[in-house]
PyMOL Python script that loads the backbone (N, CA, C, O; Angstrom):
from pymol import cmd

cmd.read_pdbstr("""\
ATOM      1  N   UNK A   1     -23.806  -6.234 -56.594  1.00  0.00           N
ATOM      2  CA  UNK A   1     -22.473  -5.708 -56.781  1.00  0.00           C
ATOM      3  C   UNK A   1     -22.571  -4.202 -56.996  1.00  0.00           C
ATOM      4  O   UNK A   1     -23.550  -3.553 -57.363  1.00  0.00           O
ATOM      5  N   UNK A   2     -21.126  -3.718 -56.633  1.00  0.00           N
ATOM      6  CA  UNK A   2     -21.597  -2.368 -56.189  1.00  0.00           C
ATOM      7  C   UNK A   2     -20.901  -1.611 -57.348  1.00  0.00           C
ATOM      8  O   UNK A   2     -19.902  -2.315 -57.496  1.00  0.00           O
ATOM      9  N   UNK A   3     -20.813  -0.718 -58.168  1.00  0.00           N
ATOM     10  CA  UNK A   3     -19.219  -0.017 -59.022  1.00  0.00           C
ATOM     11  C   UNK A   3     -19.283   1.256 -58.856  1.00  0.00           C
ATOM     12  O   UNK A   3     -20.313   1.917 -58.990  1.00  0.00           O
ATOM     13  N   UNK A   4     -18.248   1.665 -58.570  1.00  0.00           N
ATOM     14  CA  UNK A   4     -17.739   3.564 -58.615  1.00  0.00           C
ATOM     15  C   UNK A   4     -16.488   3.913 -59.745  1.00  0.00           C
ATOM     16  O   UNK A   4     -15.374   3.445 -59.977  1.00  0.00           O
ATOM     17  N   UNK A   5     -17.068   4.663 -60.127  1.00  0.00           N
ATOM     18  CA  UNK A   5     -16.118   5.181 -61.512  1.00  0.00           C
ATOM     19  C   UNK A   5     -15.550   5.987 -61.027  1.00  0.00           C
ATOM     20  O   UNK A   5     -15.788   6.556 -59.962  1.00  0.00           O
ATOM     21  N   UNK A   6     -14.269   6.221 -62.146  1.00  0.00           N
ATOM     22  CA  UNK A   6     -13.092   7.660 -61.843  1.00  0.00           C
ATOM     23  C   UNK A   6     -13.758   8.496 -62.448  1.00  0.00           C
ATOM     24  O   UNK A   6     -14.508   8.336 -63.411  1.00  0.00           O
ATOM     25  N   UNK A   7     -13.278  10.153 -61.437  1.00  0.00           N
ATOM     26  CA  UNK A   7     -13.777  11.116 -62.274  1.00  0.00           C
ATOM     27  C   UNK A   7     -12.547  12.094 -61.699  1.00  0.00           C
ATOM     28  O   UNK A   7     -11.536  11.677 -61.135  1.00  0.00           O
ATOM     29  N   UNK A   8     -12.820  13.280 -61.932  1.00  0.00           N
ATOM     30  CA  UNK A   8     -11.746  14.743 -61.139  1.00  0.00           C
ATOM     31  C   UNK A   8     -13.121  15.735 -60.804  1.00  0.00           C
ATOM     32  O   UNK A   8     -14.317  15.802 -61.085  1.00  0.00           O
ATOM     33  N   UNK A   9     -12.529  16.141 -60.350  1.00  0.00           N
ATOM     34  CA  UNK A   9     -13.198  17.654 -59.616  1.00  0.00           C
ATOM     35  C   UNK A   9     -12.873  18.362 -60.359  1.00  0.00           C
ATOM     36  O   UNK A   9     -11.668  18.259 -60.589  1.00  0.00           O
ATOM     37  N   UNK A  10     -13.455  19.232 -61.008  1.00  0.00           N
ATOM     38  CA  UNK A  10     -13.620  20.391 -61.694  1.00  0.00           C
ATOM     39  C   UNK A  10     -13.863  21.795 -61.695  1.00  0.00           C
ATOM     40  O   UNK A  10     -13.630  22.779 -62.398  1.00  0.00           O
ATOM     41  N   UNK A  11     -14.630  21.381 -60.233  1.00  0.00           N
ATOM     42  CA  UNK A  11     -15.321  22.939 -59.454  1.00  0.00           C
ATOM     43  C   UNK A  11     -16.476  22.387 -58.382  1.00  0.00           C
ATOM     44  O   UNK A  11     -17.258  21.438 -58.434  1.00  0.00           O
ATOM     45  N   UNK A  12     -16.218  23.426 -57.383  1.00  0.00           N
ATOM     46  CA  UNK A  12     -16.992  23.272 -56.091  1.00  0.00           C
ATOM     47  C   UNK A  12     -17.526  24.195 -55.527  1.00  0.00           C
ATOM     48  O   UNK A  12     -17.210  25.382 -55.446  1.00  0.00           O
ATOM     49  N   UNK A  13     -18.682  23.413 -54.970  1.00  0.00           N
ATOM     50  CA  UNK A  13     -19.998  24.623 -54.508  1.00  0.00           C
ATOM     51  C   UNK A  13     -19.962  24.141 -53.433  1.00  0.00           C
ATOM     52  O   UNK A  13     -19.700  22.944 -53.311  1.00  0.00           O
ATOM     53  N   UNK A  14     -20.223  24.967 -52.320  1.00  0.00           N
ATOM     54  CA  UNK A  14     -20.351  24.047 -50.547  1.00  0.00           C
ATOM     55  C   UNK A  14     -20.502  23.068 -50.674  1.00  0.00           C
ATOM     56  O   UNK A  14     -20.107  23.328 -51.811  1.00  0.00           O
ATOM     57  N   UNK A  15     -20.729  21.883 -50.685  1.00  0.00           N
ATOM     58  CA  UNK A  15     -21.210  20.570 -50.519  1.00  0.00           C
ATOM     59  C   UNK A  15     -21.344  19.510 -51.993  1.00  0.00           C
ATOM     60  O   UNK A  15     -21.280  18.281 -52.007  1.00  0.00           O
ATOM     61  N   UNK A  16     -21.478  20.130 -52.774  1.00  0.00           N
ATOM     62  CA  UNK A  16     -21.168  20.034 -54.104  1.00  0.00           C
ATOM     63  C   UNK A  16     -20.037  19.584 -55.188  1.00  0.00           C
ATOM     64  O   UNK A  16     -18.950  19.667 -54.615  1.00  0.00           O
ATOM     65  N   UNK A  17     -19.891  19.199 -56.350  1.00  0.00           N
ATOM     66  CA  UNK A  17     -18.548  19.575 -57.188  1.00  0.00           C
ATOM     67  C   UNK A  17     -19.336  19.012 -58.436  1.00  0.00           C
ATOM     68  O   UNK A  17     -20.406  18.404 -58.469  1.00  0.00           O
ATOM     69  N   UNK A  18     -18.526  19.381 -59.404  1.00  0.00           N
ATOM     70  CA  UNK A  18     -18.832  18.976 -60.766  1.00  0.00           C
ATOM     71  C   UNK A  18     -17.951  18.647 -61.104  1.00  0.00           C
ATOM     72  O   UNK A  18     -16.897  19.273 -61.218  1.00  0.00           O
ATOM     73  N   UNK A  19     -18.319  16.949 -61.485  1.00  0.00           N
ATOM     74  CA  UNK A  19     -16.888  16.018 -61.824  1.00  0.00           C
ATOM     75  C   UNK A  19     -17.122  15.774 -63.168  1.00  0.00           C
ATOM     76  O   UNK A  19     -18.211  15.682 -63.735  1.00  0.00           O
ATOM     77  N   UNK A  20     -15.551  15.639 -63.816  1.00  0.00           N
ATOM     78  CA  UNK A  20     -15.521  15.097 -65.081  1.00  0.00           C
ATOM     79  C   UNK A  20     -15.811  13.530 -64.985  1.00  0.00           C
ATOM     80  O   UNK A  20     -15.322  12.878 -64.063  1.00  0.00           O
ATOM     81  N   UNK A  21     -16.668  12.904 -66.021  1.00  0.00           N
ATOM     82  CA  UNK A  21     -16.513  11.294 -65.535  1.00  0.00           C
ATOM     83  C   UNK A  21     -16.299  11.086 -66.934  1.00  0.00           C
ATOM     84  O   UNK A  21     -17.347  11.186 -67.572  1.00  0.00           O
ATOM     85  N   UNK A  22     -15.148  10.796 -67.714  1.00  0.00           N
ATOM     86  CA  UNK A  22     -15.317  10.181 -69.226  1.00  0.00           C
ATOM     87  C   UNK A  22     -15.501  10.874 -70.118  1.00  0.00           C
ATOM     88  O   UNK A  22     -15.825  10.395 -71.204  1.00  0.00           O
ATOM     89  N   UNK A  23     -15.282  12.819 -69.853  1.00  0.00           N
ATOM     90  CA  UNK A  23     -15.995  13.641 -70.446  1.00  0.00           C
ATOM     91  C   UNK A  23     -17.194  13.928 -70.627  1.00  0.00           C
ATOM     92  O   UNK A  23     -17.589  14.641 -71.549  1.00  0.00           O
ATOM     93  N   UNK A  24     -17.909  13.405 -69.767  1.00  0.00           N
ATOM     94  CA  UNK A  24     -19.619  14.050 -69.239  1.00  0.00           C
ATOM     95  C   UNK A  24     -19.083  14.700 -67.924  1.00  0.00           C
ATOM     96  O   UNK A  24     -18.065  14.369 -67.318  1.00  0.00           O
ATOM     97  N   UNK A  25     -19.960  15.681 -67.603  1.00  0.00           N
ATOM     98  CA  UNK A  25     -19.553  16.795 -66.391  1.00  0.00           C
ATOM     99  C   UNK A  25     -21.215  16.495 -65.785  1.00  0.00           C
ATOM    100  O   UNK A  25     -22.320  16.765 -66.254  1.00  0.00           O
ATOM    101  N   UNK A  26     -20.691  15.687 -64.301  1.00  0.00           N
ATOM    102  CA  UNK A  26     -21.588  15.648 -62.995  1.00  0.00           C
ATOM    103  C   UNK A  26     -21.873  16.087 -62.225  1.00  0.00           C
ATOM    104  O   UNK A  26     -21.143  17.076 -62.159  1.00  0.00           O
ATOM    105  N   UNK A  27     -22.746  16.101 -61.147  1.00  0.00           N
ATOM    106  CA  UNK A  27     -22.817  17.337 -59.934  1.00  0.00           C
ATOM    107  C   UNK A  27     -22.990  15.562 -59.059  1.00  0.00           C
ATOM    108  O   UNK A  27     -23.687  14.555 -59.177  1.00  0.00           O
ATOM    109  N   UNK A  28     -21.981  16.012 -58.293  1.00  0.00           N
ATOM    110  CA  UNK A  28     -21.329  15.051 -57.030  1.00  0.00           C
ATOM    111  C   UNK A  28     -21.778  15.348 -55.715  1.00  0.00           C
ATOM    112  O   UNK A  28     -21.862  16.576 -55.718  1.00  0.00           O
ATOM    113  N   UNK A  29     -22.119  14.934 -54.586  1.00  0.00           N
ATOM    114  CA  UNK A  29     -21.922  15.190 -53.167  1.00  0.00           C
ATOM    115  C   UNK A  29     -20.748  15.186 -52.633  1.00  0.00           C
ATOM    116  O   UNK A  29     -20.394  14.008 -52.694  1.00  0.00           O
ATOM    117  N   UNK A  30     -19.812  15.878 -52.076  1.00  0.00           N
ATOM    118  CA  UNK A  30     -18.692  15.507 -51.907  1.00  0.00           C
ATOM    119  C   UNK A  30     -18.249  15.493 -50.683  1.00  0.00           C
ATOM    120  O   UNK A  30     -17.056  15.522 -50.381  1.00  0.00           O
ATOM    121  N   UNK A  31     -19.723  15.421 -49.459  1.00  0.00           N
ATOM    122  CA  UNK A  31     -19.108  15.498 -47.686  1.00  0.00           C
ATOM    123  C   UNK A  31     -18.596  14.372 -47.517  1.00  0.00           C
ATOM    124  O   UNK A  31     -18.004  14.404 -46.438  1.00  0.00           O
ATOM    125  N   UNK A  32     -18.456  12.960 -48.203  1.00  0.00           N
ATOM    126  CA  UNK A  32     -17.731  11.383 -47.441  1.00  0.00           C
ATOM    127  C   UNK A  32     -16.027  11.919 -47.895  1.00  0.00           C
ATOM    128  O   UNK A  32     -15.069  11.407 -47.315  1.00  0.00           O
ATOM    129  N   UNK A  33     -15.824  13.005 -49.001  1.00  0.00           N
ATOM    130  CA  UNK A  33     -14.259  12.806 -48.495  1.00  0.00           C
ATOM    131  C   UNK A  33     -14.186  13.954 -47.992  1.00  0.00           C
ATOM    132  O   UNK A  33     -15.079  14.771 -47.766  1.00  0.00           O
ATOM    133  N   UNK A  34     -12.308  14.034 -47.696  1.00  0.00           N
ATOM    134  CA  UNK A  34     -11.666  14.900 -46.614  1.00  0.00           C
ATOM    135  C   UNK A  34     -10.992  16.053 -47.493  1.00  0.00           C
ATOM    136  O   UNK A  34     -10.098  15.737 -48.278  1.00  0.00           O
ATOM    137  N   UNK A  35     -11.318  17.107 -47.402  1.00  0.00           N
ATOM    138  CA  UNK A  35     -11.248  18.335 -47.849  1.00  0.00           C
ATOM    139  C   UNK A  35     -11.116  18.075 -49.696  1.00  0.00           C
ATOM    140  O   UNK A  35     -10.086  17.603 -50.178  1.00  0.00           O
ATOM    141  N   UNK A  36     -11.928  18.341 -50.280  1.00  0.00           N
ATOM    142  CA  UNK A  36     -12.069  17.804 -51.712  1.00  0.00           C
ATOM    143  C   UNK A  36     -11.412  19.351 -51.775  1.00  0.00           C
ATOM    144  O   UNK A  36     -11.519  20.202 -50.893  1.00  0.00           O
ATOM    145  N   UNK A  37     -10.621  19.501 -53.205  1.00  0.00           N
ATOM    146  CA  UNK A  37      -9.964  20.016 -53.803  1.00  0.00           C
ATOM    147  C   UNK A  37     -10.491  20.418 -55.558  1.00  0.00           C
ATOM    148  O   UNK A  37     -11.034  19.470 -56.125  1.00  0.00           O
ATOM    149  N   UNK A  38     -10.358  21.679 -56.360  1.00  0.00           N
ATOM    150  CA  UNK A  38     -10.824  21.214 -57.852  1.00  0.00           C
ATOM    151  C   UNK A  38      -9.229  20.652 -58.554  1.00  0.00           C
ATOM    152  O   UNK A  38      -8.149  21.241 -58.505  1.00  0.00           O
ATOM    153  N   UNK A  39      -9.504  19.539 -59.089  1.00  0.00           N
ATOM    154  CA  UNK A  39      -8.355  18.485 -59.252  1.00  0.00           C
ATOM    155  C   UNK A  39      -7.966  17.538 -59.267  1.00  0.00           C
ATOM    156  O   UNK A  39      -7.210  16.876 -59.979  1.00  0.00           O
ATOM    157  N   UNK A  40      -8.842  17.360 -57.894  1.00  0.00           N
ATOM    158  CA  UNK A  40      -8.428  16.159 -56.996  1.00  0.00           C
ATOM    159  C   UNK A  40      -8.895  14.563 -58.159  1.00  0.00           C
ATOM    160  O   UNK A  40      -9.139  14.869 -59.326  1.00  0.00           O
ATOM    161  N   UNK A  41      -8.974  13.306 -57.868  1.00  0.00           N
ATOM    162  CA  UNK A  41      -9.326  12.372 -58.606  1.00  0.00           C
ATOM    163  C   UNK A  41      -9.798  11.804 -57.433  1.00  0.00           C
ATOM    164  O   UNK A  41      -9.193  11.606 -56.379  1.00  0.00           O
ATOM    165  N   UNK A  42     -11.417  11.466 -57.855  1.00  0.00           N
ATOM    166  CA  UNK A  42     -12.163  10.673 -57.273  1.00  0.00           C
ATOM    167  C   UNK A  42     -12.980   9.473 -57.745  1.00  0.00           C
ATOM    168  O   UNK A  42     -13.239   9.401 -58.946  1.00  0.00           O
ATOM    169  N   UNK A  43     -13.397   8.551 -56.933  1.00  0.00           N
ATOM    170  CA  UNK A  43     -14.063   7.876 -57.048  1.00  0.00           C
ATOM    171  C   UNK A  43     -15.656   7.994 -56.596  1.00  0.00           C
ATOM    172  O   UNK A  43     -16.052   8.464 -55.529  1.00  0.00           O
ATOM    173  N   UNK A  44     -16.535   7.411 -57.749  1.00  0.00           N
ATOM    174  CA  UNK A  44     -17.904   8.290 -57.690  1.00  0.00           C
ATOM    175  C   UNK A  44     -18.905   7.090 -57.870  1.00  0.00           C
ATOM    176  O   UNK A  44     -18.975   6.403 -58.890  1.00  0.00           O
ATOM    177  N   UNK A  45     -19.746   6.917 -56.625  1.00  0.00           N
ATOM    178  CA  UNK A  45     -20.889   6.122 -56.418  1.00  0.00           C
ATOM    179  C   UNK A  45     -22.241   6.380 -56.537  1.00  0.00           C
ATOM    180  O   UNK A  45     -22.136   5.921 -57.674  1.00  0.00           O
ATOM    181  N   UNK A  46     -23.543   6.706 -56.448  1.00  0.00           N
ATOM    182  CA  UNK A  46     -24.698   6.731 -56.058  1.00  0.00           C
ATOM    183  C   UNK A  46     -24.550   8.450 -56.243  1.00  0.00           C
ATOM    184  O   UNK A  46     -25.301   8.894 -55.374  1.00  0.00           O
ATOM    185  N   UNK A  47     -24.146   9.205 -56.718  1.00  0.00           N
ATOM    186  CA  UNK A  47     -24.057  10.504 -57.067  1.00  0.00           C
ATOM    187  C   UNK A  47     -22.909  11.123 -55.904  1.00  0.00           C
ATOM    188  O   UNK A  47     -22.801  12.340 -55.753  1.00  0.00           O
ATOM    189  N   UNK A  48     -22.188  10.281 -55.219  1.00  0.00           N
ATOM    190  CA  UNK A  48     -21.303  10.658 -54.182  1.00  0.00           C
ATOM    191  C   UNK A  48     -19.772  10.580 -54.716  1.00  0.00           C
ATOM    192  O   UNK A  48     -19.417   9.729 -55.531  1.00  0.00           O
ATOM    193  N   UNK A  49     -18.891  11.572 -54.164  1.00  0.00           N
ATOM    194  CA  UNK A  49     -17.752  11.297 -54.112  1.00  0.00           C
ATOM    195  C   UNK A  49     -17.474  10.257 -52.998  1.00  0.00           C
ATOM    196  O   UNK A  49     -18.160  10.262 -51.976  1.00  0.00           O
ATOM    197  N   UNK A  50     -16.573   9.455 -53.169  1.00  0.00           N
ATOM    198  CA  UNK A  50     -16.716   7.973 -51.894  1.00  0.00           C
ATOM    199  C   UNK A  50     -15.213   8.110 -51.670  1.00  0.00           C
ATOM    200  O   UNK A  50     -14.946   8.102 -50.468  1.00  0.00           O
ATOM    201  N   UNK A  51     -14.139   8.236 -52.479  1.00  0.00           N
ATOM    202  CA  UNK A  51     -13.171   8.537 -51.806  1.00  0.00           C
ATOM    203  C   UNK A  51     -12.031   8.714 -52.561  1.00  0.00           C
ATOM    204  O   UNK A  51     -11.881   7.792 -53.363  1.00  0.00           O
ATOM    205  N   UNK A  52     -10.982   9.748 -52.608  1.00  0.00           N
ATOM    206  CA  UNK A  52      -9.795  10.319 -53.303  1.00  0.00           C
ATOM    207  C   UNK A  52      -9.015   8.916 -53.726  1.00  0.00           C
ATOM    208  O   UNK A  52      -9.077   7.836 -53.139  1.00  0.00           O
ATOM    209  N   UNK A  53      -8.270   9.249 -54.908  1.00  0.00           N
ATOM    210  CA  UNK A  53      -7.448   7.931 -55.506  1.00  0.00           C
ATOM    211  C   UNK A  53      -6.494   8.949 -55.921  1.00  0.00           C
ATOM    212  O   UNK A  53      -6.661  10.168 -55.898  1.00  0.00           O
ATOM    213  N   UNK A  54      -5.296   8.179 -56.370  1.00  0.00           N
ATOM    214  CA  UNK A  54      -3.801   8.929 -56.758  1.00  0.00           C
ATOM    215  C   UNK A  54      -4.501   8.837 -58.432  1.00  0.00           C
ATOM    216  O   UNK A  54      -5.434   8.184 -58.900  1.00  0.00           O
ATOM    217  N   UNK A  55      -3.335  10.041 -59.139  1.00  0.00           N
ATOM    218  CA  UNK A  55      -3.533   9.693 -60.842  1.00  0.00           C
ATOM    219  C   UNK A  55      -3.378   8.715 -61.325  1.00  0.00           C
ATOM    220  O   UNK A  55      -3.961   8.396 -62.361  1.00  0.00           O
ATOM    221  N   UNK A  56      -2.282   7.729 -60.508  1.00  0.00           N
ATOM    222  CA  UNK A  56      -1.905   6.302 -61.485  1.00  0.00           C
ATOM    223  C   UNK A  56      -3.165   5.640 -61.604  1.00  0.00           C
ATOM    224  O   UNK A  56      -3.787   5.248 -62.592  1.00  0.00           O
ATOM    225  N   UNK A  57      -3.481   5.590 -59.983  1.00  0.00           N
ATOM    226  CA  UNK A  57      -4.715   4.979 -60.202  1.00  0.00           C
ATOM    227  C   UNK A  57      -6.153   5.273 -60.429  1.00  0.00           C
ATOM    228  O   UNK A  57      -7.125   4.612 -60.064  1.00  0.00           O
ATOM    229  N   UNK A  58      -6.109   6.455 -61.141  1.00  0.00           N
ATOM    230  CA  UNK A  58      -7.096   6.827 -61.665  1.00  0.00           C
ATOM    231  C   UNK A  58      -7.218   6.480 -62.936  1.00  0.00           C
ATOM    232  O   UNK A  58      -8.249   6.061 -63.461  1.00  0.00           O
ATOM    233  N   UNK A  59      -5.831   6.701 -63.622  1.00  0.00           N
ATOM    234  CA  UNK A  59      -5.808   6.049 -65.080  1.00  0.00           C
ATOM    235  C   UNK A  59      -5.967   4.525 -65.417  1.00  0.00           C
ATOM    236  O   UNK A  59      -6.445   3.964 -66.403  1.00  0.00           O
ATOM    237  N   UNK A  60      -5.406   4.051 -64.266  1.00  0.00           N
ATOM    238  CA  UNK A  60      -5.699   2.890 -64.760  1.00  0.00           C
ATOM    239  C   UNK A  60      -7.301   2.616 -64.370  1.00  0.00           C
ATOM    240  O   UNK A  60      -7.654   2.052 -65.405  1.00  0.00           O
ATOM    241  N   UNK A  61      -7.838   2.636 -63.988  1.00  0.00           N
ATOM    242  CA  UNK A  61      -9.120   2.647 -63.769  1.00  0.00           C
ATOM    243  C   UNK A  61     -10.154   2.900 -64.999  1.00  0.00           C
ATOM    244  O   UNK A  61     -10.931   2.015 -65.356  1.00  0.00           O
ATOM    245  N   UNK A  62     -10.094   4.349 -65.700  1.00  0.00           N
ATOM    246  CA  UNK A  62     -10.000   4.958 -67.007  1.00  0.00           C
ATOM    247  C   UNK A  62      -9.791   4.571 -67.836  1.00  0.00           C
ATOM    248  O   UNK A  62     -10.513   4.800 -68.806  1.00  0.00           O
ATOM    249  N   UNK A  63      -8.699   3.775 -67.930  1.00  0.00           N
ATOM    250  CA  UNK A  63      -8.675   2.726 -68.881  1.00  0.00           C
ATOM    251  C   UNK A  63      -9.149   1.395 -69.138  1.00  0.00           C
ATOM    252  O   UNK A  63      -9.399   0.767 -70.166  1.00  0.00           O
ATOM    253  N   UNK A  64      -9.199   1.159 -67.970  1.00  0.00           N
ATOM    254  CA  UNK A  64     -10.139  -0.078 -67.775  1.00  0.00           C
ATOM    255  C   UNK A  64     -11.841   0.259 -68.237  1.00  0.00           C
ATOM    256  O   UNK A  64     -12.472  -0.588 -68.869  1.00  0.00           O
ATOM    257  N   UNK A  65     -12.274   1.180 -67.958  1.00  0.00           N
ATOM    258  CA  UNK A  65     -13.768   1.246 -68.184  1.00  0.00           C
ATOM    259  C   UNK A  65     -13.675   2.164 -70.111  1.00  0.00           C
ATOM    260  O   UNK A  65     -14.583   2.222 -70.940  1.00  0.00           O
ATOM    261  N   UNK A  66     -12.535   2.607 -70.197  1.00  0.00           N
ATOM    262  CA  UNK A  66     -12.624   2.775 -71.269  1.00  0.00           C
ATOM    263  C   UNK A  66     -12.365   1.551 -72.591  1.00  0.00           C
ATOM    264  O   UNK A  66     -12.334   1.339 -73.803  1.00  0.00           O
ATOM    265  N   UNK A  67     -12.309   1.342 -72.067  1.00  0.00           N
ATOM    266  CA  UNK A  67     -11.434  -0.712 -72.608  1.00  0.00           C
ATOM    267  C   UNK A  67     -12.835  -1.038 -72.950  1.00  0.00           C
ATOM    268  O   UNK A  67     -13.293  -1.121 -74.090  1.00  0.00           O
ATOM    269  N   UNK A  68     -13.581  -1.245 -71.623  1.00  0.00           N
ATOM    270  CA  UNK A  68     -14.815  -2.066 -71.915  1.00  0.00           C
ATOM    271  C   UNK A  68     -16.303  -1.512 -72.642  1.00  0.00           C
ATOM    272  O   UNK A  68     -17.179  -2.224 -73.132  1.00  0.00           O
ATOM    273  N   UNK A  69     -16.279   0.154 -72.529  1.00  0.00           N
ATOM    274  CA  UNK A  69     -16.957   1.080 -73.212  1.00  0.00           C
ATOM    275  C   UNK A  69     -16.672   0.660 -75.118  1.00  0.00           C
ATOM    276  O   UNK A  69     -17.563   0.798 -75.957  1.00  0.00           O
ATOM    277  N   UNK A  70     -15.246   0.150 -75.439  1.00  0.00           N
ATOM    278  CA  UNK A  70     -15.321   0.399 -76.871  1.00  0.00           C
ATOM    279  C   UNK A  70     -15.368  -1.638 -76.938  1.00  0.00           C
ATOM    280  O   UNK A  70     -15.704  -2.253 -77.950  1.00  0.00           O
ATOM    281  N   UNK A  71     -15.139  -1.998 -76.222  1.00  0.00           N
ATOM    282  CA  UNK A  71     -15.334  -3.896 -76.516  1.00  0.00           C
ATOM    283  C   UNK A  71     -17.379  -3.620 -77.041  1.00  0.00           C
ATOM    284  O   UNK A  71     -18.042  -4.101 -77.960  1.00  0.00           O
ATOM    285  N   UNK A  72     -17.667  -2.826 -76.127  1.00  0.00           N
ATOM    286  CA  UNK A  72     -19.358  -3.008 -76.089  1.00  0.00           C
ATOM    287  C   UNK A  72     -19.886  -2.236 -77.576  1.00  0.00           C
ATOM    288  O   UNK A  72     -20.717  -2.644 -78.387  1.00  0.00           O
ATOM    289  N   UNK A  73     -19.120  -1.054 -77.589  1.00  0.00           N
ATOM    290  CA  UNK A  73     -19.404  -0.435 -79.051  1.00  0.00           C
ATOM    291  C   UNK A  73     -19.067  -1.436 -80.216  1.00  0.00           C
ATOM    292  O   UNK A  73     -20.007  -1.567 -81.001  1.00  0.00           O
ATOM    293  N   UNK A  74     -18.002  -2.136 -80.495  1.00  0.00           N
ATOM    294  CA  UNK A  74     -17.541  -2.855 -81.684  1.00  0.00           C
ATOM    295  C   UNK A  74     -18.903  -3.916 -81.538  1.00  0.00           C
ATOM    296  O   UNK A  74     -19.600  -4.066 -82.541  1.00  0.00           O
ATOM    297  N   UNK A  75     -19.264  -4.652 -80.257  1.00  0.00           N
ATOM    298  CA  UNK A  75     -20.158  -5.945 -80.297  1.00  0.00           C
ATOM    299  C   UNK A  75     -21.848  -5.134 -80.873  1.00  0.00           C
ATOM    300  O   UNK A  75     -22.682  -5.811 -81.473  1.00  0.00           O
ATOM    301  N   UNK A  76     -21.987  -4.218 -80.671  1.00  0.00           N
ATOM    302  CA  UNK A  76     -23.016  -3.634 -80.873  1.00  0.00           C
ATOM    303  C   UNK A  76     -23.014  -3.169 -82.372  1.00  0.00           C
ATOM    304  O   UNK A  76     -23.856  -3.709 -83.089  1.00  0.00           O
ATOM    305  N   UNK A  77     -22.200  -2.260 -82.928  1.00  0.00           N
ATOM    306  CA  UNK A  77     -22.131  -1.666 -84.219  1.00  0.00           C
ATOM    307  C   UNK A  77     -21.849  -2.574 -85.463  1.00  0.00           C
ATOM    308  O   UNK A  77     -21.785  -2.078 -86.588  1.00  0.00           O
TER     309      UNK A  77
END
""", "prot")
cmd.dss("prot")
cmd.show_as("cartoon", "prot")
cmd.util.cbc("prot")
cmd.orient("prot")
């Protein structure tokens, strides 16, 4: 099974970007999408941007992995 997380673009270098993912800041590949933007909301695989999503559905996404980030903290702590 495969998973890609939400992140945004933040800033871009030719071929490059540094995405927010969760508040850690990444360095992305970003040639699989179509004119990346700093802003934009992406979805992020194998160190790749894989492909643009709207805000709704970025948040909800965000929330979803943020959901399961604090279920794992409470079972752990």
């Amino acid at each position: 099974m495969c998973i890609a997380v939400p992140g945004q673009i933040i800033d871009i270098s030719n071929i490059q970007a540094t995405v927010n993912i969760m508040d850690v800041e990444t360095t992305v590949n970003i040639q699989l999408i179509n004119e990346p933007k700093v802003g934009d909301y992406v979805l992020v695989h194998a160190g790749c941007a894989i492909e643009k999503v709207d805000r709704a559905y970025f948040n909800d996404l965000y929330n979803i992995f943020k959901s399961i980030l604090e279920k794992d903290e409470r079972r752990d702590g």
